[in-house]
C-alpha positions in Angstrom: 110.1 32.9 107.9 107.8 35.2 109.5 107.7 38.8 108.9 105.9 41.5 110.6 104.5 44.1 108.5 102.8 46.4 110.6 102.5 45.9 115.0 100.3 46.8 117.3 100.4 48.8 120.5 102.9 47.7 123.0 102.3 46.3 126.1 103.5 48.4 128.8 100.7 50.9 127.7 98.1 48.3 127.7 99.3 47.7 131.5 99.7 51.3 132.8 95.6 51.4 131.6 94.8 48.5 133.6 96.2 49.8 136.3 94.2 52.9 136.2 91.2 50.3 135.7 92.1 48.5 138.5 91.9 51.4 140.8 88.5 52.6 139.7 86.6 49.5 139.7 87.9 48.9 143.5 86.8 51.7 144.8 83.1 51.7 143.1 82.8 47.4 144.5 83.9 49.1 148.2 81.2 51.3 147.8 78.5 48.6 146.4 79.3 46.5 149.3 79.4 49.2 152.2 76.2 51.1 151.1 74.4 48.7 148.7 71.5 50.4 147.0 72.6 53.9 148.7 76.1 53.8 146.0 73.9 51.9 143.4 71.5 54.6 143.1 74.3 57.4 143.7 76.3 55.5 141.0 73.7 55.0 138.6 73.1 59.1 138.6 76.8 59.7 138.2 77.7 57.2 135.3 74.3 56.7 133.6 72.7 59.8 134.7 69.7 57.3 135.4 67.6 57.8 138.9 64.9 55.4 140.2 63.7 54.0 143.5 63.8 50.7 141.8 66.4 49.3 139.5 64.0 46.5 138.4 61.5 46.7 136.2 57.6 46.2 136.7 55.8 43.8 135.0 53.8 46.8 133.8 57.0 48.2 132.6 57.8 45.6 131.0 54.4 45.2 128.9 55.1 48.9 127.8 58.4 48.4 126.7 57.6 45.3 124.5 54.8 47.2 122.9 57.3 49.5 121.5 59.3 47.4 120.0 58.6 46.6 116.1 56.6 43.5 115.4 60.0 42.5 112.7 62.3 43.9 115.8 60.8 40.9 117.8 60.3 38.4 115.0 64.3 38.8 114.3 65.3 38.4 117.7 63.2 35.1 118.6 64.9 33.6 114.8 68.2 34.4 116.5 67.4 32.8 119.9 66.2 29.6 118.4 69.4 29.1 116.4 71.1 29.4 120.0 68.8 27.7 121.9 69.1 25.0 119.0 72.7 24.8 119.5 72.6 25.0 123.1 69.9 22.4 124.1 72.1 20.2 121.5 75.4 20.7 123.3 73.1 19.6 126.8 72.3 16.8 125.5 75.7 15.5 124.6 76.5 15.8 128.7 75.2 13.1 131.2 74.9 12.1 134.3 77.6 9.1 134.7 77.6 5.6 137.4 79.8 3.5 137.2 80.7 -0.3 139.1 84.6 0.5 139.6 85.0 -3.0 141.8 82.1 -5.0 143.2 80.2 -3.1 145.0 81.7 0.5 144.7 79.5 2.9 142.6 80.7 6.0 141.8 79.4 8.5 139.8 78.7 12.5 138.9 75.9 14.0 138.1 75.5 17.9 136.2 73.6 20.3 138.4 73.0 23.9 137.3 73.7 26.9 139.5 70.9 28.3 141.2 71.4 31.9 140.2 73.3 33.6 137.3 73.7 37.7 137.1 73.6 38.4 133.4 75.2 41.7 132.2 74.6 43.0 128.8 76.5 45.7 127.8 75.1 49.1 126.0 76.8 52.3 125.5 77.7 53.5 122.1 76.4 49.8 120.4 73.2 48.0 122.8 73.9 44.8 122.4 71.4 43.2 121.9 72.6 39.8 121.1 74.3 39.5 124.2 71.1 38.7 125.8 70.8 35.8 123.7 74.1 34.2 124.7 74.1 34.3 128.3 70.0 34.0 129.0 69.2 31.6 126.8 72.1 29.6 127.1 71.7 29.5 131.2 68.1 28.6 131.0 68.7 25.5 128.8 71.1 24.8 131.3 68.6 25.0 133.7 69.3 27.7 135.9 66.2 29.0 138.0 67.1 32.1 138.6 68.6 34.9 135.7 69.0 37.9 137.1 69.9 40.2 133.8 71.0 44.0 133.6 72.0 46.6 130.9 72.5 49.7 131.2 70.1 52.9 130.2 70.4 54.3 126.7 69.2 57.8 126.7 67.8 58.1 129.4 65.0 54.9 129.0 65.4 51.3 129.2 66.9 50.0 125.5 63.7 48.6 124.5 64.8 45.8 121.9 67.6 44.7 124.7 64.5 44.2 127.3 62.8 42.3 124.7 65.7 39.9 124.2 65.6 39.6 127.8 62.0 38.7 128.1 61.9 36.2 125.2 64.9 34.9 126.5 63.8 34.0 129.7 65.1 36.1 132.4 63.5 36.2 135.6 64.6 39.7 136.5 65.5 42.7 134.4 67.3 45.8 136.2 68.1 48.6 134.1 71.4 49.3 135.5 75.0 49.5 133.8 78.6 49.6 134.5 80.9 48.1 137.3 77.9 49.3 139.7 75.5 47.0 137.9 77.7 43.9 138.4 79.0 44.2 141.7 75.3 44.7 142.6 74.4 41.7 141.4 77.4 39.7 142.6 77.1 41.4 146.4 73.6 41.7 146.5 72.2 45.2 148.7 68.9 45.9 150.4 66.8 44.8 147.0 68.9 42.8 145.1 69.3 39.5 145.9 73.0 38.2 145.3 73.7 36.0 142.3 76.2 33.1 142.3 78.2 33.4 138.8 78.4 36.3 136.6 77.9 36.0 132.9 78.5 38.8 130.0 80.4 40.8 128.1 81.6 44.6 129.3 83.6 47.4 128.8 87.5 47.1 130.3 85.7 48.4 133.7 83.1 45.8 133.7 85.7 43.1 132.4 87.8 44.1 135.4 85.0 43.7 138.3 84.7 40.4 137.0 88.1 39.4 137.5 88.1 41.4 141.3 84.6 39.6 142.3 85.8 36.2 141.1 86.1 34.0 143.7 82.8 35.3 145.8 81.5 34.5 142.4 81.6 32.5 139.5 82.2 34.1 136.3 82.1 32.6 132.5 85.7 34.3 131.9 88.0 37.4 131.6 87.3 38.9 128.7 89.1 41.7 127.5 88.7 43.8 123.9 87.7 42.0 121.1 90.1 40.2 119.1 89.8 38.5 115.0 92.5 37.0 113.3 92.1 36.2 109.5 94.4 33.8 108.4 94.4 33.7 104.6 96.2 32.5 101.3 96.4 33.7 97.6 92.7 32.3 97.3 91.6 35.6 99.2 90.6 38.7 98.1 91.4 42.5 99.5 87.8 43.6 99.9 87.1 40.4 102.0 89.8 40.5 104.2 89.8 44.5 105.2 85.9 44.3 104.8 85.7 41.6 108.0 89.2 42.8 110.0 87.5 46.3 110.2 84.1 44.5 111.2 85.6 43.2 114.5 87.8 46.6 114.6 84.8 49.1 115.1 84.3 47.1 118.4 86.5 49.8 120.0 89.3 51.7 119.7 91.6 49.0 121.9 90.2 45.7 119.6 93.3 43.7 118.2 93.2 42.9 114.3 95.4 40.6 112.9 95.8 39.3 109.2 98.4 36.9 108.8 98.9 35.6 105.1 100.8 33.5 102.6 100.5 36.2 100.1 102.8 38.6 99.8 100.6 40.3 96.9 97.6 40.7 99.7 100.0 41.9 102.6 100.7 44.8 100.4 97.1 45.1 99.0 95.4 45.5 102.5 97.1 48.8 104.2 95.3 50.4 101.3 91.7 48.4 101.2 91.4 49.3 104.6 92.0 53.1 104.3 89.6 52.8 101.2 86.7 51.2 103.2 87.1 53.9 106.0 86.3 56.7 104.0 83.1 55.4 103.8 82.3 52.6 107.4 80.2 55.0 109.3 81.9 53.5 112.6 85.1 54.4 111.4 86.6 57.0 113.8 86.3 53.5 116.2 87.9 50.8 113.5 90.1 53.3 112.2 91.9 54.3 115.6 91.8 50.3 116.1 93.3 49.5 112.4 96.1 51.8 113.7 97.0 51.3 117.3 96.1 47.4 117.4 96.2 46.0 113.4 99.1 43.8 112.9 99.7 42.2 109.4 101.9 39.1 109.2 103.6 37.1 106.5 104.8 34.2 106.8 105.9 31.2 104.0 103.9 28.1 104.3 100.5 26.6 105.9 103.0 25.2 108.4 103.7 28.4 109.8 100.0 29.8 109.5 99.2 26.9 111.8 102.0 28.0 114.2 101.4 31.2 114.6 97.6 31.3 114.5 98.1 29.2 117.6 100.8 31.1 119.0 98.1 34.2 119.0 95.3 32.5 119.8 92.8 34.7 119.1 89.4 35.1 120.3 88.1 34.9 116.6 89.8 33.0 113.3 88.3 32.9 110.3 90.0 30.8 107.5 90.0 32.3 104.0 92.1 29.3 102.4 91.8 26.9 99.6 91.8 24.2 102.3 89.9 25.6 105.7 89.5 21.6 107.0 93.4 21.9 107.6 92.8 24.5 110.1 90.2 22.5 111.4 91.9 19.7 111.9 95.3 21.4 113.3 94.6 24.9 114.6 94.1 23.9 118.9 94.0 28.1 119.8 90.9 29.8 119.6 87.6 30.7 120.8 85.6 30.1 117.6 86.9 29.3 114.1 85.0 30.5 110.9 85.6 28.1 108.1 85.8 29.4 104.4 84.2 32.7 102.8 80.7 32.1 103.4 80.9 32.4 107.2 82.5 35.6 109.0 82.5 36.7 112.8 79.2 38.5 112.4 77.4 35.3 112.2 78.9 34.5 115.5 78.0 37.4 117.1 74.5 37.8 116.4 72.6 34.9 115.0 73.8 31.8 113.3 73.9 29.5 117.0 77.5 29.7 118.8 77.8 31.5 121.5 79.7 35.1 121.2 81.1 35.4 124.8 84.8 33.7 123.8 88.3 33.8 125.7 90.6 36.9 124.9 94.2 37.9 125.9 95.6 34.3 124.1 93.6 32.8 127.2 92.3 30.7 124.1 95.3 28.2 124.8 93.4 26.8 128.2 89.6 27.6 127.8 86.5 27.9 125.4 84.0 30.5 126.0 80.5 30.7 127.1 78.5 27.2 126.8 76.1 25.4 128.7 78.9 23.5 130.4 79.5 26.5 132.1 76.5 26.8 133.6 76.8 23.1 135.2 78.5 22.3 138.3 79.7 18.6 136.9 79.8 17.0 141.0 80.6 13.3 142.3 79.4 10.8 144.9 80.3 7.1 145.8 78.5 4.9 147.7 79.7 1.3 149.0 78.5 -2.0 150.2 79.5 -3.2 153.3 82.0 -6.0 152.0 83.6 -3.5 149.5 83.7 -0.7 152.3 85.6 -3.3 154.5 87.9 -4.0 151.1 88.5 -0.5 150.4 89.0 0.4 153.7 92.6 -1.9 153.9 93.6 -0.5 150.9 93.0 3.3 152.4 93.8 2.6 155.7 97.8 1.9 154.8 97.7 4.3 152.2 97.2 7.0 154.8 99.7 5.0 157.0 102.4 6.3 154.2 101.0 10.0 154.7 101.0 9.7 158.8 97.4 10.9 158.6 95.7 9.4 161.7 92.6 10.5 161.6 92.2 9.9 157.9 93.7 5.7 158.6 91.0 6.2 161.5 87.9 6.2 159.6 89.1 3.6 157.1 89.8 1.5 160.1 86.0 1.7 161.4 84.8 0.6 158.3 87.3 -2.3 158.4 86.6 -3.2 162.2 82.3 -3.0 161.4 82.6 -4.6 158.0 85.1 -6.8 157.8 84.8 -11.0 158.2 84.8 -11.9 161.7 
């Protein structure tokens, strides 16, 4: 049996705000493609309230800014891109270039060639996130993209320094200080001094997630991410403090991030309602988690493992962490989710900012048909065949009245050439 303690905000509201997104980020791409760097700049001083000739910074600039940053600042950063760049370079090398002998004479095969140029958007605001820069640069250039065009937005009127230091070490070739649905659609378009990108990578705000989904199809992009989302899935092995400490984590996100527990335990369903208030007399982001907690928390009870399984996959969360006596199960049977945090010792935060995985994950249950940001994504995985003569003139029958069937003539045509050329006299 499941039972729904306490639900989240309901759908049609969610809807009517994307419409208004919708609307918004339209007319700010119009503008990006009509004027260029004309809207950019007029853009940047509306939103940002940031005005330069150039959106790109100097070398010199450059040198400046990484001289501000803290000698630890920078040491903690490069730890955390080497745990990605471990993981990343690990997951390259498990993809290869494939040929294969399908009949005599018939090779086919595919080969994995990065994109030529990636736009890399990491966000700022209210929490510069630095990390971001990790997960999308880092993870591009192991793929072995040769151009990484990366952009965040100003933070008080300068360049967030520790962000343009995770850019630097992690490899970008360009660095605009830029932000918002003007900073992507610049990239994606391209205007007078921006040279256009072909995929989009990056986290963003709803406005930013939503140019994404408009420019896709001039562009690639990783995915459609929407607010943040962590499920905790957890039995009577689970504590109170554990559970409210790491839903509230994700929560403070922004005020729209779902949080879900969904438990065996009846005794922590009723425990956590009051954890949570507890903790957010005291989280100093809690006018954020808190507004979360209430319009988007959801606690769950259901019987049996069984139904844990079902519904954790049924939600398909961007995040799941497994506080169970048994996390393997989940392992082995959970088949919805971006990333999965097995046991206690782990949490989302790890994820996000340094263990190794990447942070840029599926939302909006579109966990059920893809996995987040990887260097797969950066690879174009393409195919070729090649023939000899006496397999093209064997091949060739076999097309030829196979496109007989279809009534395709000019397709039966060029099999028939090969045939005619090839063939025994």
């Amino acid at each position: 049996m499941i039972k729904v303690i306490k639900a989240g905000v309901a759908s049609a509201e969610k809807r009517k705000i994307d419409t208004e997104v919708q609307s918004t980020v339209s007319n700010i791409i119009d503008q990006i493609e009509a004027e260029g760097d004309d809207a950019l700049r007029r853009l940047s001083a509306k939103f940002d309230k940031w005005d330069r000739t150039s959106y790109r910074l100097s070398e010199s600039e450059i040198e400046k800014i990484l001289a501000s940053v803290p000698d630890s600042v920078k040491d903690d950063i490069r730890f955390a891109q080497k745990q990605v760049r471990t993981f990343a370079e690990a997951q390259r090398s498990a993809l290869r270039d494939v040929e294969v002998e399908t009949l005599p004479g018939i090779h086919l095969g595919h080969k994995n060639i990065p994109v030529n140029s990636v736009g890399a958007y990491v966000p700022g605001g209210r929490y510069p996130m630095v990390a971001s820069a990790h997960m999308s640069i880092v993870t591009a250039k192991v793929a072995g993209v040769p151009r990484v065009a990366a952009a965040t937005p100003p933070m008080n009127g300068a360049p967030p320094a520790a962000t343009i230091a995770a850019m630097v070490f992690g490899g970008a070739d360009e660095i605009y200080v830029m932000g918002g649905v003007q900073a992507v659609a610049a990239l994606a378009l391209g205007t007078q001094s921006i040279k256009a990108v072909d995929m989009l990578v990056g986290p963003g705000n709803a406005y930013v997630a939503d140019a994404k989904r408009q420019l896709f199809g001039r562009v690639g992009i990783d995915l459609l991410a929407g607010p943040t989302e962590t499920l905790i899935i957890a039995d009577e092995t689970a504590d109170a403090e554990m559970v409210a400490t790491d839903l509230l984590g994700q929560a403070e996100h922004g005020p729209s991030s779902p949080a879900t527990f969904l438990t065996t335990s009846q005794k922590l369903a009723g425990e956590i309602e009051a954890e949570i208030q507890r903790q957010l007399k005291t989280l100093p982001t809690a006018d954020i988690a808190g507004a979360a907690w209430k319009n988007c928390g959801s606690v769950i009870l259901v019987d049996s493992d069984e139904e844990l399984i079902a519904e954790a996959n049924k939600i398909a969360s961007e995040h799941v962490q497994v506080l169970t006596k048994n996390p393997d199960l989940f392992l082995e049977r959970l088949t919805n989710y971006g990333a999965l945090f097995l046991g206690p010792e782990t949490n989302v935060a790890y994820g996000d900012k340094v263990i190794g995985t990447n942070h840029t994950l599926p939302t909006a249950r579109a966990a059920r048909y893809t996995g987040g940001l990887w260097v797969g994504k950066f690879l174009k995985t393409v195919t070729y065949q090649r023939c000899t003569s006496e397999a093209s003139a064997l091949i060739g029958e076999y097309c030829s009245r196979l496109c007989e069937i279809e009534n395709f003539a000019g397709h039966k045509a060029q099999a028939d050439l090969r045939v005619s050329r090839y063939g025994r006299s």
